[in-house]
N, C-alpha and C positions, 0 to 999 in steps of 0.2 A: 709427374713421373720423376724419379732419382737416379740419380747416375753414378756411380762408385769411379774414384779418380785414384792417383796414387802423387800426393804431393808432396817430397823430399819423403819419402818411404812411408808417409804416414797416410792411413785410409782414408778417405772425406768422402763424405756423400752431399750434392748436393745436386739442384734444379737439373732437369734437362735443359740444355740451352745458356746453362750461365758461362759468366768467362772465366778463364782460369784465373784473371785478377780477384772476380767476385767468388772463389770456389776455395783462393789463399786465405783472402779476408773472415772467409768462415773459420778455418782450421787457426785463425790466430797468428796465418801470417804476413806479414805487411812486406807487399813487391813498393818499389819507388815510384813516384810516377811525378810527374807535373803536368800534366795536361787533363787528367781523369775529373768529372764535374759529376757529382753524385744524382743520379737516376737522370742521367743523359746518355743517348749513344757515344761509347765510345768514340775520338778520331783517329787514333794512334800517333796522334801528331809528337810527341816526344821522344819518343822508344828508349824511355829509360827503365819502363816495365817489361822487358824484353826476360824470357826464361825458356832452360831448354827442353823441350819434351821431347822423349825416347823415339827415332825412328821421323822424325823429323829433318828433311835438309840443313835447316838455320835456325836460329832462333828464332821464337817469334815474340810477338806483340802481346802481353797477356791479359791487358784491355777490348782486343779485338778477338783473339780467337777463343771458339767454345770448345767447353769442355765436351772429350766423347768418353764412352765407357772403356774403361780399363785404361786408361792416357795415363802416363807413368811422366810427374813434371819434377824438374828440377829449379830451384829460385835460387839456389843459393853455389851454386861452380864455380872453382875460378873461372871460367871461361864466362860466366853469367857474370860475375863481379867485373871482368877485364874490361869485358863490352859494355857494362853499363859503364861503368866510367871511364869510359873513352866516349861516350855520348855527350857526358855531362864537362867533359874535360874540352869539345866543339861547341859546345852551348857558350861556357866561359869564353874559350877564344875570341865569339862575337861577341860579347854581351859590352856593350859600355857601361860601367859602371865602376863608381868607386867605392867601394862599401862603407870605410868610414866615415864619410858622410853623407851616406843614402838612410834615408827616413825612415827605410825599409832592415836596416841594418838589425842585426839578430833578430829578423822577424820575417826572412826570405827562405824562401824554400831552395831557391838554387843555391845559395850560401850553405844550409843547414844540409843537402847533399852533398858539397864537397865536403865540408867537414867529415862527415860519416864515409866517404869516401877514400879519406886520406888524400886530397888533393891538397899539394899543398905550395905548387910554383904554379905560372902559366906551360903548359906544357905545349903551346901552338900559337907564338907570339905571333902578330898580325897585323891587317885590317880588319879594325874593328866597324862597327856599322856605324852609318851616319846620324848626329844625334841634330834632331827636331822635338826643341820645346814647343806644344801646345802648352799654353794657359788663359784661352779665348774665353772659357765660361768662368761661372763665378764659383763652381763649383768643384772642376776637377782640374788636374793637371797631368798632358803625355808628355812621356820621354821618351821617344824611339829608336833612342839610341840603347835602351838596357829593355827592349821587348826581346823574350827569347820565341817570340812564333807560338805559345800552346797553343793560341785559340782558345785559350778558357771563356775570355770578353768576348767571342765573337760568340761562344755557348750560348752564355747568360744572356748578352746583349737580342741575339734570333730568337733563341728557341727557349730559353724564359719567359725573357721579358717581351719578347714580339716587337724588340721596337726598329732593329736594323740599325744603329748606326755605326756598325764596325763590321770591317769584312778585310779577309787575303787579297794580296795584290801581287805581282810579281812572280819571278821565278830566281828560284836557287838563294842568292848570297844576297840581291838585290830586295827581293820579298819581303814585303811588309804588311803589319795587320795594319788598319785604321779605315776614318771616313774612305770615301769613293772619292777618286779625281784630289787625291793630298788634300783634300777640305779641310779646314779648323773644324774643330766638335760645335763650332756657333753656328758654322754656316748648315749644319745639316739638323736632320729630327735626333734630338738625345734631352732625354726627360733630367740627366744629369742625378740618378741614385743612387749610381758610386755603386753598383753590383760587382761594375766590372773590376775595380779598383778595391774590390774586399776579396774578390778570386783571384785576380792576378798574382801569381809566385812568386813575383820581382819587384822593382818598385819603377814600372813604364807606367800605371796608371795611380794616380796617388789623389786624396782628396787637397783644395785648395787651402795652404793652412792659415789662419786668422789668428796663432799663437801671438806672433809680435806686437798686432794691433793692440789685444787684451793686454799684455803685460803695459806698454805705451802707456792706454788709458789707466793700467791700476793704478801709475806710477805717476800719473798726472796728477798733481793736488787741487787742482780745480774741474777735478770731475767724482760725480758718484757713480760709482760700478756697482750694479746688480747682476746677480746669474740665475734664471730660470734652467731647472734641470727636467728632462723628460723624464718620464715613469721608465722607460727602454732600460736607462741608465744604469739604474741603481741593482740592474740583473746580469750586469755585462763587467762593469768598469773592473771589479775585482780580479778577472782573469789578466789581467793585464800587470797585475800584482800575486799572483800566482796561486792564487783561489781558484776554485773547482767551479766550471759552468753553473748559472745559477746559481751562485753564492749571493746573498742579496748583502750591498754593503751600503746602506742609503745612511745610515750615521754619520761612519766615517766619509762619505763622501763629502756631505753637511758641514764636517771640522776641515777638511783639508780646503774644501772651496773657502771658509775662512780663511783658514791659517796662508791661502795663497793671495789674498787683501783685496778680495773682494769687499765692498761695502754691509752690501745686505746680500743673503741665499736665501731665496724662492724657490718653489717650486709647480712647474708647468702641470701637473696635476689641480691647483688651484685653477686656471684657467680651460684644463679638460673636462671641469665637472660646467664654468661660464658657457665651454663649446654645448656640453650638454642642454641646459638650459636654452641656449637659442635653436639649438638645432631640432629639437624634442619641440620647441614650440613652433617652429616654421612646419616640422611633418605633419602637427594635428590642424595646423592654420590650412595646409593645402589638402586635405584629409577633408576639413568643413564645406572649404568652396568646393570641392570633386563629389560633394555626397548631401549637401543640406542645400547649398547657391546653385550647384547642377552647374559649373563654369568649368571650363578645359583648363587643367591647371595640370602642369610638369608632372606627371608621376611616373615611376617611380622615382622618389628623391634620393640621390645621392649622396653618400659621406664629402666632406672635404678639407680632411684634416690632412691628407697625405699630400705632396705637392709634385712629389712625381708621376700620380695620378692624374692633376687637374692639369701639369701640363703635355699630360698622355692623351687626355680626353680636349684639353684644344687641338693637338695634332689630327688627332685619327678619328675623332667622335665630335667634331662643332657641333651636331646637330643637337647633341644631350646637355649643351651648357648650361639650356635652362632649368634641366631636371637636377643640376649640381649644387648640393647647399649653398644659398650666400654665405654663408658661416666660415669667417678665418680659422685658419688652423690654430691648435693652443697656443702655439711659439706667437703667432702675432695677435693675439686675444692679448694675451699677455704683455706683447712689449707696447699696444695702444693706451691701455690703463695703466700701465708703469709710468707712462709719460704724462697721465692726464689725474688718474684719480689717485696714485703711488704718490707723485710729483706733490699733490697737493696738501696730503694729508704728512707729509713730511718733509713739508717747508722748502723743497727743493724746485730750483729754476730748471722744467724739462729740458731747455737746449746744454743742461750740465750733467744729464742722467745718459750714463750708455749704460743698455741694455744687451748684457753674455744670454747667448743659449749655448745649454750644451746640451745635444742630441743624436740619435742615432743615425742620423741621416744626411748624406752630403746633399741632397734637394735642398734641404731647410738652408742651405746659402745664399742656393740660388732664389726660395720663396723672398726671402728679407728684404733681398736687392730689386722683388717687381716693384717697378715707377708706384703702384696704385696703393702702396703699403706703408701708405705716411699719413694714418687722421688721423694722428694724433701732433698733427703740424712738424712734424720730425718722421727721420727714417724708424719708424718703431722696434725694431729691433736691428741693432745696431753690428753686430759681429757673432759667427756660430762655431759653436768648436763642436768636433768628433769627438766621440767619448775616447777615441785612440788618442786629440789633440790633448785632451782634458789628462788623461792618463801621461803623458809627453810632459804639460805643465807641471805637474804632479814630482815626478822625477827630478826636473831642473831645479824644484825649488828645494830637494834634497832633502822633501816628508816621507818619512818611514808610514805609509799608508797604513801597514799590515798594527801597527801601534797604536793608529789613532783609535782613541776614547772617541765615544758616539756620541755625536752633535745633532743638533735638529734645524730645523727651517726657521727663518725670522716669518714674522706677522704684520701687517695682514697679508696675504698673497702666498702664502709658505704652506698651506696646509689642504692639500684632498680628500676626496673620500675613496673608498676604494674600487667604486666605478672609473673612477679618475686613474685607477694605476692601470688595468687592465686594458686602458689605450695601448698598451706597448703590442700587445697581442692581437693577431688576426682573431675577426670576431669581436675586439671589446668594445670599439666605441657602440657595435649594434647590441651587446648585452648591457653594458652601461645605457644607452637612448632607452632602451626597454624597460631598464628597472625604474626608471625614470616616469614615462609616459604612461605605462599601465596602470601608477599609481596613482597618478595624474587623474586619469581618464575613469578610474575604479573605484580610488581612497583604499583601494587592495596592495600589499605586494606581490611581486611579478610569481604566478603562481610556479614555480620551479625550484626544485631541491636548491638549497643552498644558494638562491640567487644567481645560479648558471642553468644560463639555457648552451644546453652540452651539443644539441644541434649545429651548433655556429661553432664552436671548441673544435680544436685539432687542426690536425696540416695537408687534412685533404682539402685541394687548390678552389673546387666550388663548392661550396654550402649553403642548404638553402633549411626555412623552417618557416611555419606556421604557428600562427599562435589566435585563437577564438578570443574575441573581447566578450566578457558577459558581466555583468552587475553594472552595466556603466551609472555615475554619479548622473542627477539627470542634467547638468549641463552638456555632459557628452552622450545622450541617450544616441544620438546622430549610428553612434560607432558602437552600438547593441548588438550581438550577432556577430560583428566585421570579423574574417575571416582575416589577421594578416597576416601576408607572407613576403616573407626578407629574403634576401640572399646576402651572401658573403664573399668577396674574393682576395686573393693574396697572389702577388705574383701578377705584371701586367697579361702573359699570356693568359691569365685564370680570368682576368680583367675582360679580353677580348671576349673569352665564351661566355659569360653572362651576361653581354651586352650586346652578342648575336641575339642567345636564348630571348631577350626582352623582345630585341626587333621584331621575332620571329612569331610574338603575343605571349609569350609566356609572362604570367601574371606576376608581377613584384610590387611592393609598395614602398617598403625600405632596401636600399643597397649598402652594403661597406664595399669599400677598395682600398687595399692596400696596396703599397709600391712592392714591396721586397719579401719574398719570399719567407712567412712566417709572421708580417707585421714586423714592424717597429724592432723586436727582439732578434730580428737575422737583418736591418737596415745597413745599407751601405757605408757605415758611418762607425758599424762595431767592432771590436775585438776579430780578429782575424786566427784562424779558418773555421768558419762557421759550415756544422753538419746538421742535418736533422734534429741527430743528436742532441747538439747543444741547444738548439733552437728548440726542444721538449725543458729542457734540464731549463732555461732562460721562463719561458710560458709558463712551466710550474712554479719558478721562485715566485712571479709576477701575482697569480692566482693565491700563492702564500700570502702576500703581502695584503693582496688583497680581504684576503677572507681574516686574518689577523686588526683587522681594524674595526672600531665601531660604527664610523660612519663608512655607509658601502652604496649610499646611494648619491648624486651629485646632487638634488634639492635637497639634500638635508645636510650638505654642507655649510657652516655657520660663516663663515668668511664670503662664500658665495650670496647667501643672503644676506650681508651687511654690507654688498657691494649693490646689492640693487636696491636695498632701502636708504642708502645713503646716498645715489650715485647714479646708476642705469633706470632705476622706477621696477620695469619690469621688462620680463624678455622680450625682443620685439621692439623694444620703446623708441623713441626717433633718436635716441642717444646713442642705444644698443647698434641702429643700423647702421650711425654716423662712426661708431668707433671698433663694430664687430664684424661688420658684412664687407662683402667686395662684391666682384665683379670677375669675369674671366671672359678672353679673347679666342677669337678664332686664330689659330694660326696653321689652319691647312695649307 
């Protein structure tokens, strides 16, 4: 049903029940806010979205209150302008922070309010709030001396992600977000995906930076620097340069990671098609014992390329450890052969090779640094940059990005297929496994338009699809008939109802889990402020890339296959498990 509104004199129809914030956003007009979190209950914890409607005592909140019919609203009064910035003019009064040297500088919402606001003294000189550095994880860093309260972190952190590690404390002036009991983020459950720290308005949560390390090593003449870049990357990095969401700039990315003296630029898609290949060969391995050996073997198998997932699923799920791929993520697929079969095929001493990721993800810090991620006799990957750090480096070294001529990958290790880019996206690594195994399993390709299976596509949080195996090759005659069915999730809370639904007998055989909301492409680690939106416009550059290449499946990758005929044998192989698989802990 439709509701007729009257917002600054102009008609709007829209839902029964929406809010006047959501009812401005139709008609094209943008109220302020900093605490608003896209398809979340409002809190009204800012009230810089405050407007007046007619017959009304006060203003009100226009995240919180719903629109009725005939509401005559006003967003734009001076008395609507005075009050918002006198909210935002109390916000600054606390806020600790210096701008010009905040990380966060020309990329803060409170900043970018005052501006717009015409603030342009402190208007409420004061006590400021007391500033406590966290920097207990490997991942992120608080400052809560420039928290302004939205509660954005505490959105995402509950009611996203499901994981709790941040909540209100206090009252009035005293009042703080963070762990329970002033805990460090080490001492409590936090998977460390940097959601919170890609919403925040300010810069109180920021990821850990590894800028100076990289620069150290480039600058080091008795080291080789290598950079593995994620597929995520190459769909993000350009906003940051002032290209439009999903602008794909994987050339130019290619010259400037040169031209910033790196040694050799790789690419982690070479390593996502290696995840494919073992992980496509572990599901048919336990597929055989569960259906030809007749053995209780872990099903449904789990993705475990994400690492905010796997240490999601040691907190809240031990019990599923064994159904989770041994399979390293690409980042350290990557940095174990860099060190062992890179190292060797170009003359270089591994304890002299450090190994850059740049990825969308603040997890991938914290992955690098678990004790069990060194068989390759070293830390295998060595330091991670944000695609924000990467974008930061970029800047300092004073490369006109928007300029750079299009560069490519060095060889071997530089080159995917485009199963391999669609890692970035919820869904890909299970369309990628499939185009993979069916063929496998068939000598058919995966029978679906265009090599997408559109089941698993898009941003609805659970996805689930079936797929009939029929012609099997007769070594897999086993899987003639097999009915299988995947699911998909993005987003830890999406994480949790799939992983009820399994408990509960619902039939699955393969799983994806993503950490962050949209896969890889909305990662804690990207371009900031990520909406649905962008996260459509990022999916589709990816699926571009994708579908633009000739090689689109990861066994018909020719570097991948010259990696195991020279190197690993075959998937699986005692090499493979020595330099590809882990292990994951309980930590309930």
């Amino acid at each position: 049903m439709m509701t007729t509104v009257y917002i600054n004199k102009q008609i709007v129809n829209v839902e029964e029940g929406s809010s006047i914030f959501d009812a401005a956003a139709k008609a094209g007009i943008k109220i302020p806010t900093l605490c608003h979190v896209e398809n979340q209950l409002p809190k009204g914890a800012c009230r810089v979205c405050m407007v007046d409607v007619e017959g009304a005592r006060n203003m009100v909140a226009s995240c919180t209150t719903p629109v009725a019919e005939g509401m005559k609203i006003t967003t734009n009064s001076k008395s609507v302008r005075e009050a918002r910035k006198f909210v935002v003019e109390l916000l600054i009064s606390e806020h600790c922070g210096e701008c010009k040297t905040c990380v966060r500088n020309e990329d803060c919402e409170l900043q970018q309010l005052a501006t717009e606001m015409g603030i342009m003294e402190i208007a409420f000189p004061g006590e400021t709030l007391k500033t406590f550095i966290d920097d207990s994880t490997p991942a992120l860093v608080r400052d809560s001396g420039k928290c302004i309260k939205c509660r954005r972190c505490m959105t995402v952190c509950n009611e996203i992600q499901g994981v709790g590690s941040l909540f209100a404390q206090g009252r009035g002036f005293e009042s703080k977000i963070g762990p329970a009991f002033d805990q460090h983020l080490d001492g409590v459950v936090c998977v460390q995906c940097g959601q919170c720290a890609a919403i925040c308005p300010v810069g109180a949560i920021t990821e850990k930076e590894h800028i100076d390390f990289v620069w150290e090593a480039i600058e080091d003449p008795t080291k080789f620097v290598v950079v593995q870049t994620a597929p995520a990357i190459r769909a993000a990095l350009g906003e940051c340069f002032g290209y439009e969401p999903g602008t794909l700039v994987t050339g130019k990315m290619a010259s400037a990671l040169r031209l910033l003296g790196f040694d050799r630029v790789f690419d982690t898609n070479f390593a996502a098609d290696l995840t494919i290949m073992e992980e496509g060969t572990e599901l048919l391995t336990r597929l055989k014992l569960a259906l030809v050996d007749k053995q209780q073997v872990a099903l449904p198998q789990f993705t475990s390329c994400s690492p905010g997932w796997i240490k999601y699923a040691e907190y809240f799920y031990p019990e599923i450890l064994d159904n989770i791929s041994s399979c390293k993520s690409p980042q350290q697929m990557f940095g174990a052969v860099a060190k062992t079969y890179y190292a060797k095929k170009a003359g270089v001493d591994p304890k002299d090779i450090v190994v850059v990721s740049v990825m969308p993800c603040t997890a991938k810090k914290f992955e690098c640094q678990r004790p069990e991620m060194n068989d390759s006799g070293f830390q295998d990957v060595d330091y991670v940059l944000t695609t924000r750090e990467l974008a930061r480096m970029i800047k300092q070294s004073g490369i006109d990005f928007r300029s750079l001529e299009d560069g490519t990958m060095d060889s071997p290790m530089g080159n995917g297929s485009g199963a391999a880019d669609i890692f970035a996206n919820t869904g890909g690594v299970m369309e990628a496994a499939l185009r993979t195994a069916y063929q496998i399993v068939t000598g058919r390709e995966l029978p679906v338009k265009n090599l997408h299976l559109l089941p698993v596509e898009g941003l609805e949080g659970v996805k689930k699809a079936s797929l009939k195996i029929e012609g099997c090759l007769p070594a897999w005659s086993f899987l003639e008939g097999v009915e299988l069915k995947v699911g998909v999730a993005h987003g830890l809370g999406n994480a949790k109802k799939i992983i009820e639904a399994m408990r509960v007998g619902e039939e699955f055989h393969f799983i994806e889990v993503m950490t962050c909301p949209g896969g890889c492409i909305g990662g804690g680690g990207q371009p900031r402020f990520t909406t649905n939106e962008i996260r459509k416009k990022r999916i589709q550059a990816i699926y571009s890339e994708d579908e633009g290449k000739q090689v689109r499946k990861s066994h018909e990758n020719p570097e991948v296959l010259q990696i195991y005929e020279e190197f690993l044998k075959q998937p699986l192989s005692h090499l493979s498990h020595d330099l590809l698989h882990t292990k994951y802990f309980d930590r309930n």
